[in-house]
N, C-alpha and C positions, 0 to 999 in steps of 0.2 A: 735892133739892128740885125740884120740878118747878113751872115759870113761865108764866103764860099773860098775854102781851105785847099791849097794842092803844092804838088812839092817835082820837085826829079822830074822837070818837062823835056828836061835835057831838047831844049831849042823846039818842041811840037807842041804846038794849040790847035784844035780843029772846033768844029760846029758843036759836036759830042758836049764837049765841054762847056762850049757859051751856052747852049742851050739847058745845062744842068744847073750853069750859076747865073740865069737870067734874073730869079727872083731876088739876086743877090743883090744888097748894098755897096757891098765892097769882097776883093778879092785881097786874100795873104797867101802869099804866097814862102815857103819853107826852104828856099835854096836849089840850085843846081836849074837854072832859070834855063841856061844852054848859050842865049846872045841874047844882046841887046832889042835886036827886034822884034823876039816872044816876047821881050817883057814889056815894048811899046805897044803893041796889039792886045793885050792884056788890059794894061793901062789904060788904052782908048775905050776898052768895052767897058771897064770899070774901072772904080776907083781901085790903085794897089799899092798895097804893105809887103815888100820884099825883104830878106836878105839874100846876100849871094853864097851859093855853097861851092866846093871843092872844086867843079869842072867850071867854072865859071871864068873866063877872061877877063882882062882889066878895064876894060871897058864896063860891063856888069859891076864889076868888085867898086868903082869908081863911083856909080850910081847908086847903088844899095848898099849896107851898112853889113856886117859881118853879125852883128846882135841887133836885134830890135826889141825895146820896150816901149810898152805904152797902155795910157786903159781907154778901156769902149764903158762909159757908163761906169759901176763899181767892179768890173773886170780887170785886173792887171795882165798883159799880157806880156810874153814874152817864148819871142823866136832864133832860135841858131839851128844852122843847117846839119852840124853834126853834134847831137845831143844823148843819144843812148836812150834810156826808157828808165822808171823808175827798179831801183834797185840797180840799175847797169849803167847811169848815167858818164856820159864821156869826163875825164879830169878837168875838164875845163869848164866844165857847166854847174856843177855842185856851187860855187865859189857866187857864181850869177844867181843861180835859186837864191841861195843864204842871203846875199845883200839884197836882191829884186823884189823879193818874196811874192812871184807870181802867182794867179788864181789857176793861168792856164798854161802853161809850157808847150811848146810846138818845137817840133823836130820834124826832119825828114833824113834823107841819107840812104834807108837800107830798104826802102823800097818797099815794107812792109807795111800796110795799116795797120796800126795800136792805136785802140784809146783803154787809157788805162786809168785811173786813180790811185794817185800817190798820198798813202795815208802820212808817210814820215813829213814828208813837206806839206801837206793839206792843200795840195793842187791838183789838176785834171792837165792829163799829160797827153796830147795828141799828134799822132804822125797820121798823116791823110796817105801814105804811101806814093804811090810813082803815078805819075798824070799822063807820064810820055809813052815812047815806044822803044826807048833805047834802056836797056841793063835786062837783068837774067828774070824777072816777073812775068808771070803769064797773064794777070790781069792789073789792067788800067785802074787806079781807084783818087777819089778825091774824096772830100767831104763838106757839108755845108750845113751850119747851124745855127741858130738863134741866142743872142746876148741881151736880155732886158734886165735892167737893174745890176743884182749881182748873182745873177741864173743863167746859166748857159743852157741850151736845152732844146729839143726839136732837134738832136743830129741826126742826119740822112748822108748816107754812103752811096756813093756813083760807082760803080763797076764796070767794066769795057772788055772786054778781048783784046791782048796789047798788040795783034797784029790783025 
């Protein structure tokens, strides 16, 4: 299955981006969606796995879940919108790793792409960074990768000018 990963649209979708997750199966998306209607147009292009992050309205918060677990194949996944990165994990996500025991942790939040590997928990920790045009980044980034079995692999990084 092939995954096309993006976070911090803060309410912006453009061509840019469908045309980078076209080969995509499915879109997950990492928090701060913006409205309801990015994440319908979203939705329409492809199939989507959201949670909702911090800037997000009640209307969002009402549709998408605050955690999401779930597997693709022998992949465990698991997404929250404000999560930290290995070693600096937010207090509230440690508690989720331990009982979830995810393969692949997703975060978004600070706008920065990391992929990292987390040896203490033995998962693959990925923030796709900011999709949108709003917060302090100067580049646009997502990412999208491949999950066969229990291999994650083929990841490719999108990059943009965020203005």
């Amino acid at each position: 299955m092939k995954i096309g990963l993006l976070s911090d649209t803060h309410g912006h979708w453009d061509d840019n981006l469908a045309k980078f997750f076209e080969p995509c199966d499915e879109l997950w998306h990492a928090g701060d969606i913006g409205n309801i209607g990015t994440a319908d147009r979203m939705a329409a292009f492809k199939p989507l796995r959201a949670v909702y992050g911090n800037i997000d309205d009640g209307t969002v918060r009402r549709t998408y879940p605050e955690v999401l677990s779930f597997t693709v194949d022998s992949v465990k996944v698991l997404i929250k919108h404000i999560g930290g990165y290995p070693n600096r994990y937010d207090r509230t996500v440690v508690p989720l790793i331990i009982s979830e025991k995810p393969t692949l942790f997703i975060s978004g939040h600070s706008h920065i792409l990391k992929v990292m590997f987390d040896k203490k928990y033995n998962m693959l920790h990925i923030n796709p960074g900011a999709a949108g045009i709003s917060g302090f980044h100067n580049v646009r980034t997502a990412v999208r990768f491949t999950i066969e079995g229990d291999k994650i692999s083929d990841l490719e990084v999108w990059e943009m000018p965020r203005r």
